[in-house]
C-alpha positions as a Markdown table, in Angstrom:
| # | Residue | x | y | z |
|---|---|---|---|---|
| 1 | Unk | -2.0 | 8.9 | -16.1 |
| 2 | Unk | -2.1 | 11.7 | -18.6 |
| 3 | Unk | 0.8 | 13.6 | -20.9 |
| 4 | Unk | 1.0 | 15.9 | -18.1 |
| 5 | Unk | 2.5 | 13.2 | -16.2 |
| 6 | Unk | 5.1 | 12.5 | -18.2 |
| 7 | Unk | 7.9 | 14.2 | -17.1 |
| 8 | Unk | 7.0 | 13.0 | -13.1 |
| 9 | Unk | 7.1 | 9.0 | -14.9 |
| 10 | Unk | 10.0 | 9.8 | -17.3 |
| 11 | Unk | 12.6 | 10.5 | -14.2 |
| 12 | Unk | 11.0 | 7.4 | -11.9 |
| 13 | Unk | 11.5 | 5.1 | -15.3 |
| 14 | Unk | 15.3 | 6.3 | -15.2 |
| 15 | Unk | 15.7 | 5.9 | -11.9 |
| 16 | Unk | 14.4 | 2.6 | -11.4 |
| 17 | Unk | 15.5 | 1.0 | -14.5 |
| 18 | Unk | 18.2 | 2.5 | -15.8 |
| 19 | Unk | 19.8 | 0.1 | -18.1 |
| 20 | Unk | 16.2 | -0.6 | -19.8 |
| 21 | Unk | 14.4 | 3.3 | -19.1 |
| 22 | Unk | 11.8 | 3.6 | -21.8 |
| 23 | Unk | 12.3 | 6.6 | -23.9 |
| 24 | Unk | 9.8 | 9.6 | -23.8 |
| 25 | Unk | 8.5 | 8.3 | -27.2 |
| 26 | Unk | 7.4 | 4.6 | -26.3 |
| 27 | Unk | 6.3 | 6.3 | -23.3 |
| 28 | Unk | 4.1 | 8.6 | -25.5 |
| 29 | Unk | 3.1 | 5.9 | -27.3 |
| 30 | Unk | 1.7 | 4.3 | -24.4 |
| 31 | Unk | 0.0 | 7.1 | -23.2 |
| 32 | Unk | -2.1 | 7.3 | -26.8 |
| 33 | Unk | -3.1 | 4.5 | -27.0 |
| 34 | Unk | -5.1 | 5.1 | -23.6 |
| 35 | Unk | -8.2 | 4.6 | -23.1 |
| 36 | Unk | -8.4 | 1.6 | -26.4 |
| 37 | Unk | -6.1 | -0.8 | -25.5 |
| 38 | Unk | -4.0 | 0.7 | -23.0 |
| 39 | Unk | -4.7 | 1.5 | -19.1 |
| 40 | Unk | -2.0 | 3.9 | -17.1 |
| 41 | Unk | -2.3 | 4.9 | -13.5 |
| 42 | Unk | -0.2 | 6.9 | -11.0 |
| 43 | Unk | 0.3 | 6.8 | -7.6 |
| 44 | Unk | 0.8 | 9.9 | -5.4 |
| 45 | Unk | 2.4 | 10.7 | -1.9 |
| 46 | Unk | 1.4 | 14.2 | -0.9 |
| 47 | Unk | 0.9 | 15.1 | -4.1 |
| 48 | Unk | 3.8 | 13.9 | -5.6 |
| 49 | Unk | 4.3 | 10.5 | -8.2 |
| 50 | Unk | 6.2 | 8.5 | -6.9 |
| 51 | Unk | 5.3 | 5.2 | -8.8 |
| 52 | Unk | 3.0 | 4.4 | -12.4 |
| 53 | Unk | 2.4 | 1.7 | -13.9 |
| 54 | Unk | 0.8 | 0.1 | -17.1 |
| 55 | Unk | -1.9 | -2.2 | -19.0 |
| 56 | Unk | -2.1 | -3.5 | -22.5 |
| 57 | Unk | -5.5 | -5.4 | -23.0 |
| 58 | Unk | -6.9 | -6.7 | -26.0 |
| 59 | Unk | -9.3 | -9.7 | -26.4 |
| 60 | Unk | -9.6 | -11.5 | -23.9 |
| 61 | Unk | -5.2 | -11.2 | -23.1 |
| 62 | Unk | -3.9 | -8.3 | -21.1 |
| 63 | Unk | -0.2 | -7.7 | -20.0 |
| 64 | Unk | 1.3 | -5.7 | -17.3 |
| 65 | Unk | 3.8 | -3.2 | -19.1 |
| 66 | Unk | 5.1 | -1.9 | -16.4 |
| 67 | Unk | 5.5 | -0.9 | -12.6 |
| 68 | Unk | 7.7 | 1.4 | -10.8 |
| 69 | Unk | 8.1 | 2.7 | -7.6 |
| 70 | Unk | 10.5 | 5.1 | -6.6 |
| 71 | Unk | 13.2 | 3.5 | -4.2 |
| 72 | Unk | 12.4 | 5.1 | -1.6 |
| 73 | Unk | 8.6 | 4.6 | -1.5 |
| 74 | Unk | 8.8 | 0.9 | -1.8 |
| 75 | Unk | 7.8 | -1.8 | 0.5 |
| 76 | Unk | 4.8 | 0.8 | 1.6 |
| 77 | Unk | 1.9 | -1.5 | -1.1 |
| 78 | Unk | 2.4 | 1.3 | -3.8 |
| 79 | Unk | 2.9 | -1.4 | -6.2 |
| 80 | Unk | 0.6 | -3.8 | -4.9 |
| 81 | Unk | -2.0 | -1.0 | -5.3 |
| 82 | Unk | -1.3 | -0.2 | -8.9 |
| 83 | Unk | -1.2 | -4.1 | -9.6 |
| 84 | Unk | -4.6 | -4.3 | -8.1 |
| 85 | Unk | -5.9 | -1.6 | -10.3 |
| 86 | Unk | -4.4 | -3.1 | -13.5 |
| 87 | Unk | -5.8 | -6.5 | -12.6 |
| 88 | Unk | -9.3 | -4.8 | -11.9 |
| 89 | Unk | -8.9 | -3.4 | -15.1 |
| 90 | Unk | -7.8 | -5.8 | -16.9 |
| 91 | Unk | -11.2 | -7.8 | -15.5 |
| 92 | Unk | -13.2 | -5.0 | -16.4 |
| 93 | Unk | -12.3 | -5.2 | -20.0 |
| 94 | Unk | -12.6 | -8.9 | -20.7 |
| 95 | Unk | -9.7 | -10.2 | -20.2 |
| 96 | Unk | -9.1 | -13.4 | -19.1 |
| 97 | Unk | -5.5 | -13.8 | -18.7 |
| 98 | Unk | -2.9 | -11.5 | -17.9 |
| 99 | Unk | 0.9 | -11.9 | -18.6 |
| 100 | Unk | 4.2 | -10.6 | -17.6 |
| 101 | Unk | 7.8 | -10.5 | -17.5 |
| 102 | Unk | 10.0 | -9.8 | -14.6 |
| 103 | Unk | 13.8 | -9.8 | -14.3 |
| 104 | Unk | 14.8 | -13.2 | -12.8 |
| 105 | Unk | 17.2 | -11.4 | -10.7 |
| 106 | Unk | 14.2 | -9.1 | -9.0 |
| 107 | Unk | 12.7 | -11.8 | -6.2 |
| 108 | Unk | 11.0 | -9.0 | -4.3 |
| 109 | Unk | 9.0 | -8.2 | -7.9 |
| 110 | Unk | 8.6 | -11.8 | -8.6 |
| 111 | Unk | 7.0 | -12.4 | -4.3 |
| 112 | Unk | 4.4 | -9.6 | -5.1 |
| 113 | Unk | 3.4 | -11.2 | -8.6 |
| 114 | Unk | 3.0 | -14.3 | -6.6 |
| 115 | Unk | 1.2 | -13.0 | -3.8 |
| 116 | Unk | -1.1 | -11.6 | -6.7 |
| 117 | Unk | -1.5 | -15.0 | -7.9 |
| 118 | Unk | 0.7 | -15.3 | -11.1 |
| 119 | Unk | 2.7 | -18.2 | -12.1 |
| 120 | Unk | 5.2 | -18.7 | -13.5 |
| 121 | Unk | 5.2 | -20.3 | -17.3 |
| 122 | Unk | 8.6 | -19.6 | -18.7 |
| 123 | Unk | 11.9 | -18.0 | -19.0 |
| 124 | Unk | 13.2 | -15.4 | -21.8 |
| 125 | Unk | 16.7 | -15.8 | -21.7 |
| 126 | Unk | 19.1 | -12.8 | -21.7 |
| 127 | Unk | 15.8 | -10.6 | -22.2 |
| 128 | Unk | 16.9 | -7.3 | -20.9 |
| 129 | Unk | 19.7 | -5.4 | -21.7 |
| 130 | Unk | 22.3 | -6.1 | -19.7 |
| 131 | Unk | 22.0 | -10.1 | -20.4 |
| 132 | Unk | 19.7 | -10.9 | -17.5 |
| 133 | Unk | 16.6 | -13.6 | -17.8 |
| 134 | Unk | 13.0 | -12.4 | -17.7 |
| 135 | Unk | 10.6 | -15.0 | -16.4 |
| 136 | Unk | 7.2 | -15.0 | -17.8 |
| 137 | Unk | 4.3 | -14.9 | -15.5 |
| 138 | Unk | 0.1 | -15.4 | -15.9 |
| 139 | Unk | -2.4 | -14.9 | -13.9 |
| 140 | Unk | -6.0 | -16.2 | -15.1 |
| 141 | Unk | -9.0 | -13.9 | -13.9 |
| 142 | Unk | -11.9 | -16.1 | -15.3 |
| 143 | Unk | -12.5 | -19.6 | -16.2 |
């Protein structure tokens, strides 16, 4: 994912999370820290974005920062694509855990971390904005 990208990643965050969206400046801020600590990607359906997603890594930790998909593009393994590549990455760079959080009221979200292999370790209560739990998730990639 690049600054040119950001407009096409601005309007999926705000459609796909519009209590929380990100602002075009964390967003930025993101996208400069790329390639040190951070890892962005994008997916595209005839050309068009329809999903992105995020990696922090540092150490041997990494966390998933973010995935969207577009409504109507989900369910098609968009998102377990990205996730792949983020945990590939992740890999790649060291890491030997990677953590999450995903809204407790998401159980499709929560099914694909599982599938990936996370676990979940904890709750964060009234996390997001609107009062609603997150529940923390890791996944270990080496012993």
């Amino acid at each position: 994912m690049t600054m040119d990208d950001l407009p096409a990643a601005l309007a999926i965050e705000r459609t796909c999370f519009p209590a929380d969206a990100w602002s075009e400046g964390m967003l930025r801020g993101e996208l400069s820290d790329q390639p040190r600590t951070r890892h962005y990607v994008v997916a595209l359906v005839g050309g068009e974005i329809v999903g992105y997603a995020g990696l922090a890594a540092a150490g041997d930790q990494a966390d998933v920062q973010t995935i969207a998909v577009l409504p109507e593009h989900r369910g098609t393994g968009i998102g377990g694509m990205m996730l792949a590549e983020l945990l590939a990455e992740a890999g790649r760079r060291g890491a030997h855990s990677v953590f999450l959080e995903v809204r407790a009221d998401n159980p499709v979200a929560r099914g694909v971390y599982e599938h990936f292999g996370f676990e979940q370790i904890g709750v964060r209560r009234r996390y997001y904005e609107d009062g609603t739990d997150a529940i923390t998730m890791v996944r270990k990639l080496h012993d």
